[in-house]
C-alpha positions as CSV (number, residue, x, y, z in Angstrom):
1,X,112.5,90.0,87.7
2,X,109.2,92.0,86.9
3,X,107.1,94.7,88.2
4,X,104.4,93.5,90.7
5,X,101.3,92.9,88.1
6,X,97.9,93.6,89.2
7,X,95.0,90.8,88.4
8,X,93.0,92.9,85.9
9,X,89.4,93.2,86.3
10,X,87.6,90.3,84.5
11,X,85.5,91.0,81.7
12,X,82.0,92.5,82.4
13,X,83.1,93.8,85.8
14,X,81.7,97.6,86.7
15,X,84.0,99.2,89.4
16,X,80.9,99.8,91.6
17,X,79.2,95.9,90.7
18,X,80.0,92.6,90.9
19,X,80.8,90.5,87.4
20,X,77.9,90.4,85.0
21,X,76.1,87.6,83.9
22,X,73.9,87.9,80.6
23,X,73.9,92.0,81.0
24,X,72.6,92.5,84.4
25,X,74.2,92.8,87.4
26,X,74.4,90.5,90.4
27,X,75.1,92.7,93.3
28,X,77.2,95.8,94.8
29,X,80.4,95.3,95.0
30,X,81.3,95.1,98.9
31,X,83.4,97.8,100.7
32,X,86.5,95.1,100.0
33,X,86.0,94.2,97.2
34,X,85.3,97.6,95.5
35,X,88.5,98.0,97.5
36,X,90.4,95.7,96.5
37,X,89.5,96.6,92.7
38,X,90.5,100.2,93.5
39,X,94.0,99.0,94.5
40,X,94.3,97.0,91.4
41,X,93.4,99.6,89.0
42,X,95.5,102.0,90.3
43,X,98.6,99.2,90.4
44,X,98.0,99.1,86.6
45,X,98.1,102.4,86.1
46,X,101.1,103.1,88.1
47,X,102.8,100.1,86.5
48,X,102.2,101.8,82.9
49,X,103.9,105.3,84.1
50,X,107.0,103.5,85.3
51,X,107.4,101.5,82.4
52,X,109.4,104.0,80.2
53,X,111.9,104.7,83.6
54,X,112.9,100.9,83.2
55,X,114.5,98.9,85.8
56,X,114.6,102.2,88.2
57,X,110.8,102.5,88.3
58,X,110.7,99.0,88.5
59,X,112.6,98.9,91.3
60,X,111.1,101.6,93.2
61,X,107.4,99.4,92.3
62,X,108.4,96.4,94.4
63,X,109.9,98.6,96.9
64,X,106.9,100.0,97.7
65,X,105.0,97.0,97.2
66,X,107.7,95.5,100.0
67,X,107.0,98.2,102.2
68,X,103.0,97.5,102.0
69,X,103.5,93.9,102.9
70,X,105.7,94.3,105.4
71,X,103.5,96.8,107.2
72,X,100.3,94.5,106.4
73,X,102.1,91.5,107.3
74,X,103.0,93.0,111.1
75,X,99.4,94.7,111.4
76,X,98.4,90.9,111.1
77,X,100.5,89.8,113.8
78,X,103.7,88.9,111.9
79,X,106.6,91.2,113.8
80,X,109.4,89.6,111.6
81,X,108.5,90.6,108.4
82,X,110.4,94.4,108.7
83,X,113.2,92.4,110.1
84,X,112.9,90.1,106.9
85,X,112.9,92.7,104.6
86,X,115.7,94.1,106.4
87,X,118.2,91.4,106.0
88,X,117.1,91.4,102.5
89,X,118.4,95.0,101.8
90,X,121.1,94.3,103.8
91,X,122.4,91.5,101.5
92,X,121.7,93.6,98.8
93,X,123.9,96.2,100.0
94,X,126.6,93.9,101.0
95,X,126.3,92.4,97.5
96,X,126.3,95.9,95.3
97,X,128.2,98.4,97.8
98,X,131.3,99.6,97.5
């Protein structure tokens, strides 16, 4: 298993712009996008802090990236995504527990 990765920025993209063609830019980023490249960035750099904790900060990565789908997921209509990731940790627990 591995961390979640982030899509890196493509080459030539500003964080406030769209991607560059020919050394001018295109348009403003929108609100979601700029977003979304926010989120992506910061993914990356959170990934790189974790990486010397090993499978611990690993773990605790796609725990919390669990915990923002699941919330997401139900905020988009979906009420059995908690309960999902509930029988999930539930097996895991049954599997690793004492």
């Amino acid at each position: 298993m591995t961390a979640p990765t982030a899509v890196p920025a493509p080459a030539g993209t500003a964080p406030d712009h769209q991607p560059t063609t020919g050394g001018t830019v295109n348009r403003p980023m929108t609100k979601e996008e700029r977003r979304a490249y926010n989120q992506r960035r910061h993914a990356e750099e959170r990934q790189a802090l974790v990486a010397d904790r090993g499978p611990q900060g690993l773990a605790e990565l796609w725990w919390d990236q669990a915990r923002k789908i699941a919330r997401e997921r139900v905020a988009n209509g979906d009420e059995q995504a908690w309960a999902d990731l509930a029988l999930w940790l539930s097996n895991y627990c049954d599997r690793y527990g004492a």
